[in-house]
C-alpha positions as a printed Julia matrix, in Angstrom:
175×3 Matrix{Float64}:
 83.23   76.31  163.84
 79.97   75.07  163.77
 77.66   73.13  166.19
 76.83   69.85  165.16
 74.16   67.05  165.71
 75.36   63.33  165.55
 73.82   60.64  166.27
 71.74   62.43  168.43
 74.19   64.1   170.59
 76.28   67.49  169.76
 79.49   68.59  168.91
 81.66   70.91  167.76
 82.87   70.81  163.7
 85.7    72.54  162.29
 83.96   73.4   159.29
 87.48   74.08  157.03
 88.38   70.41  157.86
 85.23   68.84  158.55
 86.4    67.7   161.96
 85.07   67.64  165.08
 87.19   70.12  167.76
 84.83   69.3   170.23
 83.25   65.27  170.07
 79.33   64.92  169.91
 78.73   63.19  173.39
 77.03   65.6   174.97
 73.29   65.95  174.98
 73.17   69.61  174.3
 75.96   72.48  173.53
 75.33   76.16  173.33
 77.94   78.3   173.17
 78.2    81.44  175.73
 76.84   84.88  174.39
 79.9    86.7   175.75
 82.85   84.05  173.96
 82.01   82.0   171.56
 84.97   79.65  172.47
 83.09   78.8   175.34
 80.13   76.61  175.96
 77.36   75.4   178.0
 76.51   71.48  177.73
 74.09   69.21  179.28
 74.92   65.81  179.81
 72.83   63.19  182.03
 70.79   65.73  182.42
 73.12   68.38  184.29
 74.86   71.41  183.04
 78.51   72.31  183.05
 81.13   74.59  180.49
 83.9    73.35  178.25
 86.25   75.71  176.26
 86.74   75.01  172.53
 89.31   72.41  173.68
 87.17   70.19  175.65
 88.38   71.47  178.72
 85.93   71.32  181.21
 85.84   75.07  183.14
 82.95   73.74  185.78
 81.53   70.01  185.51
 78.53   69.42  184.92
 76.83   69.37  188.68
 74.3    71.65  187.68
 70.53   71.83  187.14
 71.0    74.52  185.07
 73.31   77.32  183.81
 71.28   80.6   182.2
 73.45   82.9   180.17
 71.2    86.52  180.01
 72.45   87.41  176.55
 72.96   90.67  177.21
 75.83   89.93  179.21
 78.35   92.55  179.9
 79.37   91.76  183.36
 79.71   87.92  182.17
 78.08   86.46  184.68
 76.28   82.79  184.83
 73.49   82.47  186.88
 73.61   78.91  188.04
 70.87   76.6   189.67
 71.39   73.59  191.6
 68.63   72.13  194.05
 66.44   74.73  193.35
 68.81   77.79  194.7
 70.59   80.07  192.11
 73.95   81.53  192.34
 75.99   83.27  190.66
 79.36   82.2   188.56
 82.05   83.5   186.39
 82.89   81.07  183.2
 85.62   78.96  185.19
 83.13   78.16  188.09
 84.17   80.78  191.02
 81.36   81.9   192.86
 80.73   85.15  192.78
 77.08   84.34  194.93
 76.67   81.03  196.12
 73.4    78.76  195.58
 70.88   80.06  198.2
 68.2    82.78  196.77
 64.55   81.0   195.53
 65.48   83.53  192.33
 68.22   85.81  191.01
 67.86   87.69  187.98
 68.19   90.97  185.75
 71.57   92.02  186.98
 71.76   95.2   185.1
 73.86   98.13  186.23
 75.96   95.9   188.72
 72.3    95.09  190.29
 69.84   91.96  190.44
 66.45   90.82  191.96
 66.41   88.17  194.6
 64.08   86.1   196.43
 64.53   84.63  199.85
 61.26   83.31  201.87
 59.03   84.46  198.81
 59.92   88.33  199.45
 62.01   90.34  196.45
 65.49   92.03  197.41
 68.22   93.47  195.55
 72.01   92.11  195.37
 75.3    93.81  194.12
 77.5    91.34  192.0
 79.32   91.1   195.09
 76.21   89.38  197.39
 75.89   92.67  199.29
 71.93   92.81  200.04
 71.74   96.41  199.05
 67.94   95.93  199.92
 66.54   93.54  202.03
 64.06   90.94  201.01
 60.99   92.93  201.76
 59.16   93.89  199.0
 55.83   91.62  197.26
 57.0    91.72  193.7
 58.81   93.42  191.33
 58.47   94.64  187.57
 61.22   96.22  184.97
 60.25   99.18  183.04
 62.64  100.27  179.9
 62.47  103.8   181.05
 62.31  104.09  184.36
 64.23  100.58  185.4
 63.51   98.29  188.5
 59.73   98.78  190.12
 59.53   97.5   193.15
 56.21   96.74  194.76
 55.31   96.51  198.42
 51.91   96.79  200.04
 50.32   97.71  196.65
 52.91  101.17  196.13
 55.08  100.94  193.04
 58.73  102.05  193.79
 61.62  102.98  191.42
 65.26  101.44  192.46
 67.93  104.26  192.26
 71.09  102.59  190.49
 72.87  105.84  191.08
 71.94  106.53  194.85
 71.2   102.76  195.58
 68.14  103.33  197.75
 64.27  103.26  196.89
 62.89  106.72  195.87
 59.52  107.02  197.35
 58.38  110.11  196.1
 58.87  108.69  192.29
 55.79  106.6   193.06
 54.6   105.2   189.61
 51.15  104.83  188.75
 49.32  101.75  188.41
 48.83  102.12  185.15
 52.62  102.36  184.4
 53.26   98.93  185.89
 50.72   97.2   183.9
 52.09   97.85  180.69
């Protein structure tokens, strides 16, 4: 199976019998990083997912669909109007289109933004912090900094709260 330009719209090709599985009509096809039998496409400018049978899974209503790549949760964020959700690969909602941002679930846990303030979310939409904090940075050892009033704070996946007295220096964040 390989992706495949023609005439200036993609497909999928069955490269054993040089067929296409999936017809080039669409104006973009990537296929998800967590099953390769599924796929993103773009057509008219909006973003859906067909399986490798040209099945649609969610039509294309979308301004865009971001796979993470390091997906094991297999998630989609989604983005329509300017709000992003979250979906699983046949379109159910796991958090519907509302948040300015979502982003970096890791450990079960993203980053959200509602009235320009940062929060964090569960995979289930549970606000496990409110939106209160300025901004927000990720650090490969010590995970999600949170920043409020100028004081750096690390998010504790295991106890799900803010640990204050791990305050980071500045000098950490600005790496």
């Amino acid at each position: 199976m390989k992706i495949t330009i023609k005439k200036n719209k993609f497909g999928v090709l069955d490269e054993k019998t040089k067929k296409f599985i999936i017809p080039p009509k669409y104006d973009q096809l990537f296929s998800l990083s967590f099953d390769k039998n599924k796929f993103i496409f773009i057509l008219n400018r909006k973003y859906g997912i067909i399986d490798i049978d040209n099945n649609i899974l969610v039509e294309p209503i979308y301004d865009c669909i971001i796979d993470s790549f390091v997906n094991k949760h297999k998630i989609l964020v989604v983005v329509k109007e300017k709000k992003y959700g979250v979906i699983l690969v046949d379109g159910t909602f796991i958090i519907k289109p509302e948040y300015e941002l979502l982003t970096y679930f890791t450990d079960g846990y993203g980053i959200y933004s509602l009235n320009g303030k940062i929060g964090v979310i569960d995979l289930n939409g549970v606000h496990i912090l409110p939106p209160i904090f300025d901004s927000y940075n990720y650090h490969i050892k010590f995970g999600l900094i949170l920043v409020k009033n100028g004081k750096n704070f690390i998010f504790d996946h295991n106890k799900n709260t803010i640990n204050e007295k791990y305050e980071l220096l500045k000098l950490i964040i600005s790496w």
